[in-house]
N, C-alpha and C positions, 0 to 999 in steps of 0.2 A: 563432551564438549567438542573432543575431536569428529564425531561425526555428523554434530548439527555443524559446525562449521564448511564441513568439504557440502553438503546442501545445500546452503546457503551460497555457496560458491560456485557449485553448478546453479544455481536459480540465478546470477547474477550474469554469469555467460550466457544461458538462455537467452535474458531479455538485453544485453548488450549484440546478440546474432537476430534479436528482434523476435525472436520464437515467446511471446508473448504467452501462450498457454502453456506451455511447458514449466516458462518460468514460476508461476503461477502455483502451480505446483508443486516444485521445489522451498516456494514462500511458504503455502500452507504447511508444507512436511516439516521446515523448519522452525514452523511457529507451533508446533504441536511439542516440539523435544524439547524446547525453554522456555523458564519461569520467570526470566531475567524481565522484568517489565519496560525496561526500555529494549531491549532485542524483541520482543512482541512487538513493542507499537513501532519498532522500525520493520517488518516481518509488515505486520498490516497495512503499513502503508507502500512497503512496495507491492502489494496485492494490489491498493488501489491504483500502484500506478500501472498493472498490468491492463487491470480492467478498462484505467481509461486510455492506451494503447488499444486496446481493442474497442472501443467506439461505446461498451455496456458503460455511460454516466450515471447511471442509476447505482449500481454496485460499487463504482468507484466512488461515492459520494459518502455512500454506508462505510466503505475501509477509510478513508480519509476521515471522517468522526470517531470511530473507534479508537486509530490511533493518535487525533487529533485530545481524545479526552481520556486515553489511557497515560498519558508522555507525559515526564516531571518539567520538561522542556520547553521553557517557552518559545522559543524559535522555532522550532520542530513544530509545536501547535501550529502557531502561526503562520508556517509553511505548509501545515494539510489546509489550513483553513484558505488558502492564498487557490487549491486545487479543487477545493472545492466549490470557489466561486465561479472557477472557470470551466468548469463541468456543468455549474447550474448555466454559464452562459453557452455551450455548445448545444444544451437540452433548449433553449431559449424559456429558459425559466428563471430570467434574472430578477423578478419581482419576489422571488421566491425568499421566504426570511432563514434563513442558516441559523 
C-alpha cells in the first residue's frame, strides 16, 4: 500500500507541474499495484484526464468509459460521463451517441 501510494502521489505532482506524460505514467504504474476497484477506476480516470490535457480525445474518451463503467459511484460515473461529452465536443463529434 505504502508504495502504490507515494506513485500515485508522484503522478498527482506530475500533472499538478502540468507534466501530463509523466503523470500518466505514474497513473498506469499505480493502477497496475491495486485491486481496490474504486482506486482503478479513480487511476483510470485520471489517465483520461491526462490524455485529454494532452489534446489525444480519442483515449481520453476510452479511460473515461472504463472508469466511468468500472465505479460503484454514481457521481463519479456521472462526472466521466460529463468528460466525455466534452471531449466528444472538442473532437466536434457531438452527434456522436455515448
Amino acid at each position: 500500500w505504502g508504495q502504490y501510494y507515494c506513485i500515485y502521489s508522484v503522478g498527482d505532482c506530475y500533472y499538478s507541474l502540468g507534466w501530463y506524460n509523466d503523470a500518466l505514467d505514474m497513473y498506469i504504474e499505480a493502477e497496475r499495484m491495486t485491486e481496490d476497484r474504486e482506486n482503478v477506476s479513480d487511476q483510470i480516470y485520471k489517465q483520461g484526464n491526462c490524455y485529454y490535457m494532452c489534446g489525444d480525445y480519442t483515449e481520453a474518451i476510452e479511460e473515461y468509459k472504463k472508469a466511468a463503467d468500472m465505479s460503484v459511484n454514481k457521481e463519479f460515473s456521472l462526472n466521466c460521463h460529463y468528460w466525455i461529452g466534452r471531449s466528444y465536443e472538442l473532437q466536434d463529434r457531438c452527434g456522436h451517441r455515448i
